[in-house]
KOLZAPA-346136 format. One record per residue: x, y, z of N, C-alpha, C, O in turn. Coordinates in steps of 0.1 Angstrom, whole numbers, plus 2048, in hexadecimal, padded with zeros to 3 digits. Layout:
XYZXYZXYZXYZ...
//
This chain:
92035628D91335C29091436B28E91D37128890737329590937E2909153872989183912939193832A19233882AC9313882A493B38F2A793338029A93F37E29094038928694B38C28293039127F92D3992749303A62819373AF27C92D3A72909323B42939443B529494B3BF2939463AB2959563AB29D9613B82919643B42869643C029596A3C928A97B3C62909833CB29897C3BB28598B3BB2839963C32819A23C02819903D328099B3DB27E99F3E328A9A93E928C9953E129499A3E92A29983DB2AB9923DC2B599D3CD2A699F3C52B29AE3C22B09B43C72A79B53B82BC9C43B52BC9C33A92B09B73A82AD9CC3A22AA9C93982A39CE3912AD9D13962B89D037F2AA9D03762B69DE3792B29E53782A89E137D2C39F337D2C69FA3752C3A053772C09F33632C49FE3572C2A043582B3A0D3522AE9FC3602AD9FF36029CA05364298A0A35F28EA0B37429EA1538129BA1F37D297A2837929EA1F37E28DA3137A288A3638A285A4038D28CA3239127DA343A027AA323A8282A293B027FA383AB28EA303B4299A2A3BF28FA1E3C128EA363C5289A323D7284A283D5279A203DE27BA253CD26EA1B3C826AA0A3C626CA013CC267A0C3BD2769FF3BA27B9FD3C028A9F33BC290A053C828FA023CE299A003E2294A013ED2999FE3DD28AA013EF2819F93F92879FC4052869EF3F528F9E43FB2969E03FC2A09D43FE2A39EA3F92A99F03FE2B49FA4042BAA054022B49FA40C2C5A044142C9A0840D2D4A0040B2DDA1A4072D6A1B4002E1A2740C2ECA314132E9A204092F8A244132FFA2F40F308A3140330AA3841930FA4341631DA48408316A4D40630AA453FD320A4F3F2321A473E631BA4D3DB31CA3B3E8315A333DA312A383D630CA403DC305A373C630CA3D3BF301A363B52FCA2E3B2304A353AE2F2A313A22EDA383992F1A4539A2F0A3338E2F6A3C3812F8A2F3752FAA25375300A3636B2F3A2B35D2F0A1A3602F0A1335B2F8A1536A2E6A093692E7A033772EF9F837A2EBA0737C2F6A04383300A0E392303A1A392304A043A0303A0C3A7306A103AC317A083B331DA173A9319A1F3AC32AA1F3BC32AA273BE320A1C3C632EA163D4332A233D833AA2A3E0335A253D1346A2C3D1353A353C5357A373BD360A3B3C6348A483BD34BA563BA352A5F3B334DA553BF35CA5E3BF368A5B3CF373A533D8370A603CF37CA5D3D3389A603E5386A693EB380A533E838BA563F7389A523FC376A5940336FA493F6373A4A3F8365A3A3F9363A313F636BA39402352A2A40634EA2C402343A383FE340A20403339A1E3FC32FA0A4013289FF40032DA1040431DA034053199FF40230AA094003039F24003039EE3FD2F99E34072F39DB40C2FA9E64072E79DD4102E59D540F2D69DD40A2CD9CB4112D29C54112C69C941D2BD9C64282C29CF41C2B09D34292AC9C542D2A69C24392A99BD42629F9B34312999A742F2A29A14252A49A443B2A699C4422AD9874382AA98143829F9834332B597742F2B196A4372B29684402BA9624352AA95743F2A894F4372AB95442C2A79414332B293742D2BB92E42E2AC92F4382A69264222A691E4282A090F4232A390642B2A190E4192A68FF4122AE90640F2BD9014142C790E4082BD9124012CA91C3FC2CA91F3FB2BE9243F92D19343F42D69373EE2E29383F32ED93A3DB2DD9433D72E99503D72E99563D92DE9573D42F69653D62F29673C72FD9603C530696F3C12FA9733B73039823B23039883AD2FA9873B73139983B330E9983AA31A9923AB3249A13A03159A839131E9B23963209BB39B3189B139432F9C639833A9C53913449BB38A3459CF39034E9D338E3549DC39235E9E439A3599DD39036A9E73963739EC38B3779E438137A9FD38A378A0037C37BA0E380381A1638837EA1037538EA1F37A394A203803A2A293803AAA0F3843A3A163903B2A0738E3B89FC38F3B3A0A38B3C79FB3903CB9FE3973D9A073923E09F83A23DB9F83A73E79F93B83E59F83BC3D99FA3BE3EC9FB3D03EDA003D23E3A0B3CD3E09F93DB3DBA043E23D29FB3F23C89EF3F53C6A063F73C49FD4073C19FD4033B19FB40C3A99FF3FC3AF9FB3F339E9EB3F33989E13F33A09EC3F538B9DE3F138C9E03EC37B9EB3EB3759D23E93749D23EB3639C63F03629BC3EC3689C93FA3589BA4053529BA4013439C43FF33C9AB4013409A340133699E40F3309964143379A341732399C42032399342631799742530B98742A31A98143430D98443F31097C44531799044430C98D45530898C45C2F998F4592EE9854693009824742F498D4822F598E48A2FE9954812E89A148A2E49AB48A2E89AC47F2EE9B74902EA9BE4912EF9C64932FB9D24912FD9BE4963019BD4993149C248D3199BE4823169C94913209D14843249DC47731F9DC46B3219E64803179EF47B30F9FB474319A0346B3179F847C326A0447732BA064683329FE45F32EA0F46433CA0A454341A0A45634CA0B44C352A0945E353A0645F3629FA45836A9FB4593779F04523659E44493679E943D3689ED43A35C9EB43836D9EC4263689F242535C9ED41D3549FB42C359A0542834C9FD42E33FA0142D3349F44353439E94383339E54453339E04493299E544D33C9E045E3359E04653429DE46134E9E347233C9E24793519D547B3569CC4763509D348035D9C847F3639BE48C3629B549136A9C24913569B749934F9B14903429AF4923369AF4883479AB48533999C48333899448334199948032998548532C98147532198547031797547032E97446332D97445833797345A34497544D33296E44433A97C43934098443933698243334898C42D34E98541F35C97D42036698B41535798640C35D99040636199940435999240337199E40037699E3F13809973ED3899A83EC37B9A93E23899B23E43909BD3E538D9AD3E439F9BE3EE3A49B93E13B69AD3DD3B89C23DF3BC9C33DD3CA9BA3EC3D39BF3F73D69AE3E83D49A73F93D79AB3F73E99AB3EC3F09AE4033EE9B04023FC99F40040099D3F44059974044009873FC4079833F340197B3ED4089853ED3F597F3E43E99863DA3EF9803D43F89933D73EC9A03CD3EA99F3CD3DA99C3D73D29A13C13D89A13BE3CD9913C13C09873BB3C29933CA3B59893CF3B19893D73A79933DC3A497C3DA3A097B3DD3929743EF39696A3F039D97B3FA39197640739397440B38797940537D96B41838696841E37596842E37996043338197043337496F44437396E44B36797244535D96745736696645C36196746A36496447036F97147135597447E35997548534D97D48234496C49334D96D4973429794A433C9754AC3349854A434198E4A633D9934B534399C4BB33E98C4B934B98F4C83519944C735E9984D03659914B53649994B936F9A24AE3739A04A336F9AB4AF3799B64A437F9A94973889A149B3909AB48A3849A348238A9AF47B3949BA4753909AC47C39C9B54753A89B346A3AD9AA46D3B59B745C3AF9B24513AD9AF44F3BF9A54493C39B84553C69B544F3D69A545A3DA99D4553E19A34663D499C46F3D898B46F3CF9804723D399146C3C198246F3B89784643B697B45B3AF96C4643BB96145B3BB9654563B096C45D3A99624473AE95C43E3A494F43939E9474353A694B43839493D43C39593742D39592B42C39793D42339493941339894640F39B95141439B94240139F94E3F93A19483E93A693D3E83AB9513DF3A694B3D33AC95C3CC3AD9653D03A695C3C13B79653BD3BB9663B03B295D3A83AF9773AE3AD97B3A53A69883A13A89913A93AA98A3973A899838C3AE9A23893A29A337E39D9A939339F9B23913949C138C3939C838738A9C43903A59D53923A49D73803A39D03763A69E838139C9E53723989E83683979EE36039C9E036B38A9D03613869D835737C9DE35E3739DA34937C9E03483709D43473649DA3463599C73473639BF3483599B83543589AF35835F9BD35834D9BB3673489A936934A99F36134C9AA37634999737C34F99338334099A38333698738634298239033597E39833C97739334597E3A733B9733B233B96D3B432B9733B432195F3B632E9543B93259523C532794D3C83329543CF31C94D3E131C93F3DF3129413DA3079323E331492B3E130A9243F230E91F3F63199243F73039224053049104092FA91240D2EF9044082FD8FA4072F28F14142F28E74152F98F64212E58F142C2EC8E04282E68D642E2EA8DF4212DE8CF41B2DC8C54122E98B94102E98CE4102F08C44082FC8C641830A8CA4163168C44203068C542A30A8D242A3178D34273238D942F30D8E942D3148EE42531E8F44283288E94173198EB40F3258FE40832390240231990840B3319104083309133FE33C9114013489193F33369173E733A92A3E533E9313ED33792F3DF3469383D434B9383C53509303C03589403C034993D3B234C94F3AB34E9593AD34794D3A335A95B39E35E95639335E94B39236395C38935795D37C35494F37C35394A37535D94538034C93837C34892E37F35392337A35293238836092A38B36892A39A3699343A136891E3A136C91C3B036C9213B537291B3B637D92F3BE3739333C637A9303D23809353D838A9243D737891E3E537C9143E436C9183DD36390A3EB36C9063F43608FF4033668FD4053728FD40C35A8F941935C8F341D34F8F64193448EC4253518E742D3468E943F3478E44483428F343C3508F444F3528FB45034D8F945B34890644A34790E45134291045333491344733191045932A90E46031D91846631891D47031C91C45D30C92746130D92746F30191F46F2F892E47630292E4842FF9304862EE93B4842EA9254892E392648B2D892847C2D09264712D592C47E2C692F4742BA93D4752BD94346F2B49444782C495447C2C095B46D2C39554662CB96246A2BE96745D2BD9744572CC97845F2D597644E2CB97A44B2D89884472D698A4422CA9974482E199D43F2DE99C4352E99964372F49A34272E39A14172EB9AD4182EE9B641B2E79AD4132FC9BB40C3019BA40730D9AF4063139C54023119CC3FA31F9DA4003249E340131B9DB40232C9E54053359EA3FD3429E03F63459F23FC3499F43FC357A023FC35EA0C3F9358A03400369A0F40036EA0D3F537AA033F037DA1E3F0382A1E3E738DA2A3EC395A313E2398A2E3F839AA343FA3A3A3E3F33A8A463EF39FA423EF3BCA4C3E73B4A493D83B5A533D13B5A3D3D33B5A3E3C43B4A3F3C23A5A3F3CA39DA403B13A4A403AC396A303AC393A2D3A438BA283B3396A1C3AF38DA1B3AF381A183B937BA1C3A437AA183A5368A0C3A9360A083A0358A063B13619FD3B03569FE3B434CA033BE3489F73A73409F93A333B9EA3A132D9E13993309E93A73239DE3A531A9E039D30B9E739E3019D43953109D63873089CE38C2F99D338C2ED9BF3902FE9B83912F09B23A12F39B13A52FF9B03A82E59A83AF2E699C3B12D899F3B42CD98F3AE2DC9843B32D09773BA2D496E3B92DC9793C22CA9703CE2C79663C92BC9693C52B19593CB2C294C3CB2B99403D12B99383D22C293E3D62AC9363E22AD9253E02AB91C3E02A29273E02BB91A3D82BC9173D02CB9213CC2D29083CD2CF90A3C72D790A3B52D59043B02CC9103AF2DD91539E2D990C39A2DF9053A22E590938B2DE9023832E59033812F68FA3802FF9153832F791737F30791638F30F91A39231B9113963089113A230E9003A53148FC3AD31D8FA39C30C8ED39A3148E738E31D8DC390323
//
């Protein structure tokens, strides 16, 4: 359908069970700390005390609309832990370091969607935004949505849905397993300047695995996104 003519195969993962050539067909991504590939699936936080990140090497440019939808999992650990996995849109360079959840320091300018063990939430989905001048501090800096979701785990992997539409007047949408996590229209995202895509996370010292199965990007809004 038409959701197949948006899907842009060049900024999505190809299916992991397939990879025979990592360096090949993974040419366009940047794999970070300790992630690994194994059966299908990349493990982020492959053993205790470990980070892991992913990243899209060429930078995305928004041109009508954009979803993004990545399948993970957290599996292995449930209970307290200062672990989380982040989703990110950022704009330039700000934030090269991994001090965030394994993916950028905390100047970075842009958008971060986290699932972390929240001390008032518990278990739950947070979204920040910061535009790169100042240190965002995760125990102290507002979130500007959030909704509670049950991840730790899980043995059947989840989807977050990003659908970004600056034509329905900046309406930005989240969707966890097909249900609305939040939407807004405040937020705007700053110029044409192009974005980078990634995943991060860290797990302190339990075993929490997470772990990402699929990722696709389409430029455009899909069917399940309405």
């Amino acid at each position: 359908g038409s959701d197949e003519l948006k899907w842009n195969k060049g900024y999505s993962l190809p299916n992991l069970l397939e990879v025979t050539d990592q360096q090949k067909e993974l040419s366009q991504w940047t794999l970070g700390d300790k992630v690994k590939l194994e059966e299908g699936r990349f493990v982020l936080t492959p053993g205790k005390n470990t980070k892991g990140s992913l990243w899209l090497k060429p930078e995305y440019s928004i041109k009508d609309a954009m979803t993004i939808e990545w399948t993970f999992r957290s599996f292995g650990f449930r209970g307290s832990t200062k672990g989380g996995l982040a989703f990110w849109l950022k704009q330039g360079n700000e934030g090269d370091s991994t001090e965030l959840f394994g993916g950028s320091s905390k100047k970075f300018n842009g958008l971060m969607i986290l699932l972390r063990l929240d001390d008032k939430l518990g278990e739950s989905v947070t979204a920040y935004l910061n535009d790169g001048t100042k240190d965002l501090d995760i125990e102290s800096s507002p979130y500007f949505a959030s909704c509670l979701f049950q991840y730790q785990d899980s043995m059947v992997p989840s989807t977050l849905r990003l659908t970004y539409n600056p034509l329905d007047n900046h309406l930005l949408k989240l969707q966890m397993d097909n249900r609305v996590c939040f939407q807004t229209r405040k937020v705007k995202f700053m110029g044409s300047s192009p974005f980078r895509i990634g995943t991060s996370a860290i797990n302190d010292a339990s075993k929490e695995s997470f772990e990402i199965l699929k990722m696709k990007l389409y430029d455009g809004v899909i069917e399940d996104s309405l």
